[in-house]
C-alpha positions in Angstrom: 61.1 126.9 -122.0 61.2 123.3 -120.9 60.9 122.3 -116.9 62.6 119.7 -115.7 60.3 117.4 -114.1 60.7 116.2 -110.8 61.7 112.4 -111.2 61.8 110.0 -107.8 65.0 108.6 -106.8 66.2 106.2 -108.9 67.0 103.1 -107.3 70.0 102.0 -108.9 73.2 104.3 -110.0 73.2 104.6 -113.8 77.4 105.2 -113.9 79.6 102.5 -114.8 83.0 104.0 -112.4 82.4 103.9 -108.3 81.7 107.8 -107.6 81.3 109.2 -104.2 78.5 110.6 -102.6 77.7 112.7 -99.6 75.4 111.2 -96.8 74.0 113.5 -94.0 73.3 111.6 -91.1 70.6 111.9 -88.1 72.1 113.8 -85.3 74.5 112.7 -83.0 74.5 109.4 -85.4 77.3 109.8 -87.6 79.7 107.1 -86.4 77.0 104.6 -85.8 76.0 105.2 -89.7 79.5 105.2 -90.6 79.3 101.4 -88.7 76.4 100.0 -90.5 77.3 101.0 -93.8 80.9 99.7 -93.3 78.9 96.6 -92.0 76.8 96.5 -95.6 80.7 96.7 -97.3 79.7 100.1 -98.3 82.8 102.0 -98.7 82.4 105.2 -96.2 85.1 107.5 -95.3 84.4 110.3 -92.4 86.1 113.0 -92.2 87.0 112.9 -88.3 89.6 115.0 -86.0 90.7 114.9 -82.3 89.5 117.3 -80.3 91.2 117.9 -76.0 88.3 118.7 -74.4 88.0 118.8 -70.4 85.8 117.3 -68.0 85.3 117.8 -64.3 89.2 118.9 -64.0 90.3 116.7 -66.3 91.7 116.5 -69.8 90.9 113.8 -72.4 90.9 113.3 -76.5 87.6 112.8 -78.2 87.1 112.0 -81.8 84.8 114.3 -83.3 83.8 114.6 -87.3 85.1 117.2 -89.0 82.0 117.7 -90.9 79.3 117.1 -88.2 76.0 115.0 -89.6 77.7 114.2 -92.7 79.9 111.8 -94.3 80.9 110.2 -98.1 80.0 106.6 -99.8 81.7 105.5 -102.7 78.9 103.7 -104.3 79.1 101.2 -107.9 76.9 100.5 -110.4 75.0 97.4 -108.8 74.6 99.0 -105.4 71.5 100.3 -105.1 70.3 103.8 -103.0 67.2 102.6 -100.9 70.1 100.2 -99.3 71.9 103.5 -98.2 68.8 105.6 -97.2 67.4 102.6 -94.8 70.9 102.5 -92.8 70.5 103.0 -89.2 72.0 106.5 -88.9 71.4 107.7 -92.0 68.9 110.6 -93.2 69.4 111.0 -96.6 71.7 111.0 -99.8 72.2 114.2 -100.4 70.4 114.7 -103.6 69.1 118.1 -106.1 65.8 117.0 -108.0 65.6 113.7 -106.8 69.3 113.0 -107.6 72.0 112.0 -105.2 74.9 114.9 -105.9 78.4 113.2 -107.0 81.2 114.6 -105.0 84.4 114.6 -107.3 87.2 112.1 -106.4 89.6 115.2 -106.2 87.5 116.8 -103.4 87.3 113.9 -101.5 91.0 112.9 -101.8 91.6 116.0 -100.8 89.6 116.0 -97.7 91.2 112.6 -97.0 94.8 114.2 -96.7 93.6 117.1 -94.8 92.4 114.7 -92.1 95.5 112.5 -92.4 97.1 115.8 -91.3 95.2 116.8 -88.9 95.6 113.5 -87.4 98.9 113.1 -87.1 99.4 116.0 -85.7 100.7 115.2 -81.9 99.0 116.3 -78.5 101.1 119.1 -76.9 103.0 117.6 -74.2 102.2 117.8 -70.6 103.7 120.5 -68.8 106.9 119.1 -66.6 108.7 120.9 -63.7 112.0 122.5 -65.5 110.1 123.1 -68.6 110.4 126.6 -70.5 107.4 128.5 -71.4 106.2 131.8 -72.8 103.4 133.8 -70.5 101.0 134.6 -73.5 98.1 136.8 -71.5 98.0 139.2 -69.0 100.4 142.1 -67.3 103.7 139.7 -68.0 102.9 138.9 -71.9 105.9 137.8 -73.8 107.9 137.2 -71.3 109.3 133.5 -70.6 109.8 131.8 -67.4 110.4 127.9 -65.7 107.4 126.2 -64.9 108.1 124.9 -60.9 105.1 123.1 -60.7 101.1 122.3 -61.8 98.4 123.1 -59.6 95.9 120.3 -60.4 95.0 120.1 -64.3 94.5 123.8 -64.8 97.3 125.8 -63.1 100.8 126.2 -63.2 103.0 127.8 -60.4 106.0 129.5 -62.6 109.6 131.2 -61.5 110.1 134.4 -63.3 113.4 136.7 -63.6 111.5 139.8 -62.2 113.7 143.2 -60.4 116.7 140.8 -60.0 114.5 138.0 -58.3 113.1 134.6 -59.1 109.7 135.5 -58.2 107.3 132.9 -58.2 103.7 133.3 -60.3 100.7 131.1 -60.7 98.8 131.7 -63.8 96.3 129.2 -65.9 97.6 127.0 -67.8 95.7 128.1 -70.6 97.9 131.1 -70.4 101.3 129.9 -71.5 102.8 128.0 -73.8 106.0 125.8 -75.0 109.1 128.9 -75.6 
C-alpha cells in the first residue's frame, strides 16, 4: 500500500483552462479580500445577499455574504497561489494534501444564479394607511383588516370588522402581512 506523501503547495497551477477555487477569508474580512484580489485582476465572485435588519427603531438593508468567510477565484495557468494566500483578507486556499480543491464551473454557475435571484428579489413595501393586510399571530390569526396607521417603525394601529364594528387594534408589525 502506497501513501501519498504530503507535498507543499505548489506555487503555480499546473491546468491549462481558468478553474475556480474556493478562498476562506479571516473573519469579518471577506469584502475587503474580495477588494484586493479584484485590485490584483483576480477574478472573485462572492456569493452575497441583502439582509433588513433593524437598528435603534429603525430599518435598513445590509449586504451580507451568503457564505460567510468564504468566497471563489477563478485562477489560470500563469497566476501563481502565494499571490492569493498573501491578499489582505485572505486565510487560505482551501486545499486537501497541500492542494488547492477545484470547485466545478457548474457549482459555481450555479451559485451565481441563485444569488442573482436572491437579489432581485424586491424589499416588501412599506406599510401605507389604506393598505390590506392579513393578522398572521395571535387570538385574530387569519383574519384581514385595513392598516389606519404606523406607530413608529415597529407598530401598526389596524381597523378590523369585529361584532358588526370597525374596531380599532394595534399589533407589531411583525405580525401581519400584505393580503
Amino acid at each position: 500500500m502506497n501513501a501519498v506523501p504530503n507535498k507543499p503547495m505548489e506555487a503555480v497551477i499546473t491546468h491549462k483552462q481558468p478553474a475556480w477555487y474556493l478562498v476562506q477569508c479571516k473573519p469579518r474580512d471577506g469584502f475587503r479580500a474580495a477588494e484586493h484580489l479584484a485590485n490584483q485582476h483576480i477574478e472573485t465572485f462572492h456569493p452575497t445577499h441583502s439582509v433588513s435588519r433593524r437598528r435603534a427603531g429603525r430599518q435598513y438593508w445590509q449586504t451580507e455574504s451568503l457564505f460567510p468567510h468564504y468566497l471563489f477565484v477563478r485562477l489560470s495557468s500563469d497566476q501563481s497561489f502565494a499571490k492569493i494566500n498573501s491578499t489582505r483578507g485572505v486565510a487560505r486556499l482551501v486545499n486537501c494534501h497541500g492542494r488547492p480543491l477545484v470547485v466545478s464551473d457548474a457549482i459555481v454557475a450555479s451559485v451565481i444564479k441563485q444569488c442573482q435571484a436572491l437579489n432581485s428579489e424586491t424589499p416588501e413595501p412599506e406599510l401605507k394607511a389604506g393598505s390590506l393586510v392579513t393578522i398572521t399571530e395571535g387570538c385574530f390569526k387569519h383574519l384581514q383588516a385595513i392598516v389606519q396607521m404606523t406607530r413608529g417603525e415597529d407598530r401598526v394601529v389596524l381597523l378590523l370588522q369585529l361584532l358588526s364594528k370597525e374596531q380599532q387594534l394595534e399589533l407589531p408589525i411583525k405580525a401581519v402581512q400584505f393580503a
